[in-house]
N, CA, C and O of each residue as an XYZ file, in Angstrom:
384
protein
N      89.135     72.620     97.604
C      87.855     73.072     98.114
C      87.535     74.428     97.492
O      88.313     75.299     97.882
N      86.622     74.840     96.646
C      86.171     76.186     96.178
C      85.686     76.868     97.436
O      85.258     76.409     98.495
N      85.881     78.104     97.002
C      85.464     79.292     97.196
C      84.272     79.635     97.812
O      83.418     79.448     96.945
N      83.743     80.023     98.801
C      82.323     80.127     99.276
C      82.028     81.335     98.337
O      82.954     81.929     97.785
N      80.752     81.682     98.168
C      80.409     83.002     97.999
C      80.523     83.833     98.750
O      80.872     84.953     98.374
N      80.260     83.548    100.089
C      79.682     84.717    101.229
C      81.354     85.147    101.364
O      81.586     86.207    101.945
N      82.109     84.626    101.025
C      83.336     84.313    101.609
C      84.246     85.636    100.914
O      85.206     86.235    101.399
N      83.476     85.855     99.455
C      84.077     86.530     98.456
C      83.687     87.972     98.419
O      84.302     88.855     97.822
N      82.272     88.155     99.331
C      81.849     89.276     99.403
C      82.259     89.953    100.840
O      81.785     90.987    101.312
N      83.063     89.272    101.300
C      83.629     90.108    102.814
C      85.067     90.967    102.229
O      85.715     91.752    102.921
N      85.347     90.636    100.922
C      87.059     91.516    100.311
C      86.256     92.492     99.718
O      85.341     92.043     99.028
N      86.339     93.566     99.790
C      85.763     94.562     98.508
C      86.676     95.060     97.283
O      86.228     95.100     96.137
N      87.938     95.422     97.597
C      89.028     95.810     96.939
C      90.537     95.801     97.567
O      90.757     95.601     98.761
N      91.322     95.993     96.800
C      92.873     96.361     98.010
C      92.434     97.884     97.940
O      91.373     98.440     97.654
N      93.813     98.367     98.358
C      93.705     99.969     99.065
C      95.373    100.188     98.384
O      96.436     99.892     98.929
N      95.203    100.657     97.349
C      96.785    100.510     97.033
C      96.689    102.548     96.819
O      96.006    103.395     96.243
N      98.021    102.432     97.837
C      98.246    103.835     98.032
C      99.790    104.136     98.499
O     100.515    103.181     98.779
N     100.208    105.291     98.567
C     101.707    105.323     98.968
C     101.936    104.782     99.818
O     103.047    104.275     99.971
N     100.897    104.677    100.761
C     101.628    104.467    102.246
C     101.502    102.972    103.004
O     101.891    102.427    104.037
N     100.458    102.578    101.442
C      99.773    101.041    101.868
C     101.391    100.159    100.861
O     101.700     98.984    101.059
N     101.894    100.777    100.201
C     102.891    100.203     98.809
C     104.451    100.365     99.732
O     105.420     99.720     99.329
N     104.567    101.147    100.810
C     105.802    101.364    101.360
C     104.876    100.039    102.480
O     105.627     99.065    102.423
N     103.668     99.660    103.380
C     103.738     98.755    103.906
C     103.651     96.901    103.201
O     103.828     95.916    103.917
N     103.356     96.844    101.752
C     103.610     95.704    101.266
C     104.777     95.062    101.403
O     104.935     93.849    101.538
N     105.569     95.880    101.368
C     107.276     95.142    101.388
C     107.662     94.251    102.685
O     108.317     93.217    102.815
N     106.780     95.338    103.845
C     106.580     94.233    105.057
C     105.925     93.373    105.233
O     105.645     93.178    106.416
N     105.494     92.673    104.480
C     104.420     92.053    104.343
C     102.295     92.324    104.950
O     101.357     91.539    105.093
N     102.461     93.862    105.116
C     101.323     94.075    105.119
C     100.246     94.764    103.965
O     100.732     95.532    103.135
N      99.109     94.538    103.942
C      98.234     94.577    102.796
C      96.606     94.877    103.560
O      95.896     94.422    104.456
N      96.610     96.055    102.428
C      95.485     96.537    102.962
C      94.125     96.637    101.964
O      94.246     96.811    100.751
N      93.116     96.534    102.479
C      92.071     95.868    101.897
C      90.485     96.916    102.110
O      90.432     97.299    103.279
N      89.663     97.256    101.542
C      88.705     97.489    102.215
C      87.615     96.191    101.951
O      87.533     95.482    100.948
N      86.924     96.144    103.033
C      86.365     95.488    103.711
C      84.888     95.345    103.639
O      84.468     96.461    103.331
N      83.561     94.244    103.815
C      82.558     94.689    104.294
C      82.476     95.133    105.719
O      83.284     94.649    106.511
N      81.549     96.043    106.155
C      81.510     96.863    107.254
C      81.186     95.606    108.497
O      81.605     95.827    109.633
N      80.513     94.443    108.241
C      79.973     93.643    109.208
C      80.548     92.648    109.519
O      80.141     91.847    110.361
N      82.016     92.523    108.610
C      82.809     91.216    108.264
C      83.751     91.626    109.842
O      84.122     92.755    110.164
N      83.968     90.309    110.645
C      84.676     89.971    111.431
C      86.231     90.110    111.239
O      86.735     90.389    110.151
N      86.934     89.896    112.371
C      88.844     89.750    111.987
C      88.773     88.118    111.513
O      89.365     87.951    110.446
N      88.235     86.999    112.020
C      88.481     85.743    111.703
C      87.596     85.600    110.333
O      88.038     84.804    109.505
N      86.767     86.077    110.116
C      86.109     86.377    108.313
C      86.796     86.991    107.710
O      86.413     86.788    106.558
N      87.832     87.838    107.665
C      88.584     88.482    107.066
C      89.711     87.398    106.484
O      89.793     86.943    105.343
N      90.526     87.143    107.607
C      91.219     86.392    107.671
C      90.973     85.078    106.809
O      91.832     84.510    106.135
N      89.585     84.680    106.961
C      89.494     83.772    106.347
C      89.443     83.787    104.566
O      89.798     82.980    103.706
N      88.889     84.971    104.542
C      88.743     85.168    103.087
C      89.839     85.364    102.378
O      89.876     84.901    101.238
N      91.038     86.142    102.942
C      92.555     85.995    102.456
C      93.158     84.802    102.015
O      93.796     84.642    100.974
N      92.803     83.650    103.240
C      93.539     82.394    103.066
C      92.732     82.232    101.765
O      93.302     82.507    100.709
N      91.344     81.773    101.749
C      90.379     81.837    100.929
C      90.884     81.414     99.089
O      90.848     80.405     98.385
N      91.304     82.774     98.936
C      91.243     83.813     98.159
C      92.334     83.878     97.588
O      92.251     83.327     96.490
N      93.375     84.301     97.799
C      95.159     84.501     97.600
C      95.486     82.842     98.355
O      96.255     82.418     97.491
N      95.429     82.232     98.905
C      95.804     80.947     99.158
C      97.167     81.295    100.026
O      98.215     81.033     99.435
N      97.272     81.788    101.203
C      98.337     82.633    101.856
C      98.142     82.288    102.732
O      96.977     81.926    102.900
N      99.172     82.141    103.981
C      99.282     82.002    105.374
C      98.954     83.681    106.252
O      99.679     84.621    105.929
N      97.836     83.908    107.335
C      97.909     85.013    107.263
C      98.314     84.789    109.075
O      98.067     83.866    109.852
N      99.111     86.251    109.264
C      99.130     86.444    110.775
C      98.719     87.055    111.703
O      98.987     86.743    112.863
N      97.940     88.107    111.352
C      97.219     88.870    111.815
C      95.988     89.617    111.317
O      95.573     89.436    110.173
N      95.493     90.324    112.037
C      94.330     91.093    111.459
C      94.289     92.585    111.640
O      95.291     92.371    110.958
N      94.173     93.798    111.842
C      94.047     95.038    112.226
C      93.059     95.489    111.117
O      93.175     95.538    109.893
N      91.650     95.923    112.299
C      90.204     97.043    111.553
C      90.304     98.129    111.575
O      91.188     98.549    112.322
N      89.910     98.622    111.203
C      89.767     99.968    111.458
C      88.649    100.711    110.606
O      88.740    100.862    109.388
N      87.614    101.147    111.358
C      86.275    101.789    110.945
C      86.742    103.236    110.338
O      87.525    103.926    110.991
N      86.286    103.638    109.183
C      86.115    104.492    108.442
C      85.398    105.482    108.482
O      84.298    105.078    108.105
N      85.320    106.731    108.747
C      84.121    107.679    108.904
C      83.924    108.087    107.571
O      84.946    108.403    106.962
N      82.561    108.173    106.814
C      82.706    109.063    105.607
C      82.716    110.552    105.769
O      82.231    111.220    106.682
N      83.313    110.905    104.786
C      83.340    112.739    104.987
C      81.934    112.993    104.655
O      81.134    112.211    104.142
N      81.740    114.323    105.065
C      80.656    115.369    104.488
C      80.989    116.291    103.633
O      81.798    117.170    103.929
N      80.289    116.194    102.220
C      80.890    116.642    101.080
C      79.940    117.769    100.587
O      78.748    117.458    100.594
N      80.284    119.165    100.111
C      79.145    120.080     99.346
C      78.714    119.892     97.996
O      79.389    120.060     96.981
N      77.505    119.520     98.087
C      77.127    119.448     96.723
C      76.955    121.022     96.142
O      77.542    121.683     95.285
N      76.193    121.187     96.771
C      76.226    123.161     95.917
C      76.233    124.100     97.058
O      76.395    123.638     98.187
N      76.116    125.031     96.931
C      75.804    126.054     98.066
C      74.710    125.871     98.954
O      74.815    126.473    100.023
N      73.502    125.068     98.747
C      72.576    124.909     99.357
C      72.317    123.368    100.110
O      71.467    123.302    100.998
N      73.065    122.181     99.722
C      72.929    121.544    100.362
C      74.286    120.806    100.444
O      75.258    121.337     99.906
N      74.463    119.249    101.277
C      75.440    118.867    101.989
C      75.185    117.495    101.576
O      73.975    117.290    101.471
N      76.192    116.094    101.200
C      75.709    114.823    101.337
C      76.755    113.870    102.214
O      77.723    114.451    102.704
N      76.670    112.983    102.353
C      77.871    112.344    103.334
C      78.091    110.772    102.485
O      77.107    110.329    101.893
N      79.109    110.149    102.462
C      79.985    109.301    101.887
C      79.800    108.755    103.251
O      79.816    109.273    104.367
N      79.555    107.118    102.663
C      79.338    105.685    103.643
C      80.348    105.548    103.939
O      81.391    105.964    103.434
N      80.076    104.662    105.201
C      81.157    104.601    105.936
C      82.053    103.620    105.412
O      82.073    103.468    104.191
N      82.666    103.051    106.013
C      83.561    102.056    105.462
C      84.854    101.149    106.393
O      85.506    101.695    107.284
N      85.022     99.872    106.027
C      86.141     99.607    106.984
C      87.183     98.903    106.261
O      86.979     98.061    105.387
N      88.467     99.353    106.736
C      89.760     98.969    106.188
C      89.847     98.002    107.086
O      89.149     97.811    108.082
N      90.841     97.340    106.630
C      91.526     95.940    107.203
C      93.285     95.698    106.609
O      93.790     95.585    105.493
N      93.601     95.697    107.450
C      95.651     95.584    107.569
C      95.676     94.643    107.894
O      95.169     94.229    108.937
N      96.527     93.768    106.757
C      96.605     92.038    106.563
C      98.237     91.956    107.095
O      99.172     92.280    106.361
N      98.355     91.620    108.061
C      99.824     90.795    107.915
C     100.256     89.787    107.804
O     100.170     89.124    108.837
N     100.980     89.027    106.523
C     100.973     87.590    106.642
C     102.367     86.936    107.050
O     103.202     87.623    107.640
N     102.539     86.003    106.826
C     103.351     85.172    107.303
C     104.657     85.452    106.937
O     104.440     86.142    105.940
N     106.105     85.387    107.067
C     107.612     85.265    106.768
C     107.078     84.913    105.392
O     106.033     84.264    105.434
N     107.563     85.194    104.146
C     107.706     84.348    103.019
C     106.703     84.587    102.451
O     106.937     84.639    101.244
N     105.530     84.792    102.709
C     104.517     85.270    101.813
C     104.468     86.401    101.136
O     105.220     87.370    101.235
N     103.380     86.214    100.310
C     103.178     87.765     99.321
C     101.909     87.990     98.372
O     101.910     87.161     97.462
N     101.196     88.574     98.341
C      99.982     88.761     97.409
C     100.200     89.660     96.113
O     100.437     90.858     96.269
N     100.124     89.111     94.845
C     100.462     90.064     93.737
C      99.294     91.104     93.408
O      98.533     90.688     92.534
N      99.057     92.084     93.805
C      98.550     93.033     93.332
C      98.892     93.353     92.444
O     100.105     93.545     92.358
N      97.950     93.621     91.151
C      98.239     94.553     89.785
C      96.916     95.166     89.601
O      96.720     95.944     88.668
């Protein structure tokens, strides 16, 4: 069965970072997200996608910072939402 579209635009990227690379080994994987995408849309797009058994879901909403552009004014960075994949005993997603 292919791939939905809508399906492909709920993953935005992984989140590969120290602390996301010390949780891969446990089998968790972290992802950012569209902001409107559900835990069972998430979920789904993993299986989807990587073709993986998944076991859980964990969101977590993103605040953007407020950043100085010059001395005179201020802009702010969109928000954003992460998502912590845990999958199944035995699984694994190859990130490169």
């Amino acid at each position: 069965m292919p791939v939905q579209p809508e399906i492909l635009n709920v993953l935005k990227r992984p989140l590969i970072t120290e602390k996301s690379s010390v949780q891969m080994a446990d089998g968790v994987y972290a992802f950012e997200v569209d902001l409107n995408a559900n835990k069972l849309q998430i979920a789904q797009a993993v299986r989807d996608v990587f073709k993986v058994k998944v076991a859980g879901v964990r969101t977590i909403r993103m605040k953007g910072r407020k950043n100085r552009r010059n001395r005179y004014g201020y802009f702010n960075e969109s928000d954003w939402k992460k998502a912590l994949i845990t999958l199944e005993k035995g699984e694994s997603i190859e990130l490169t």
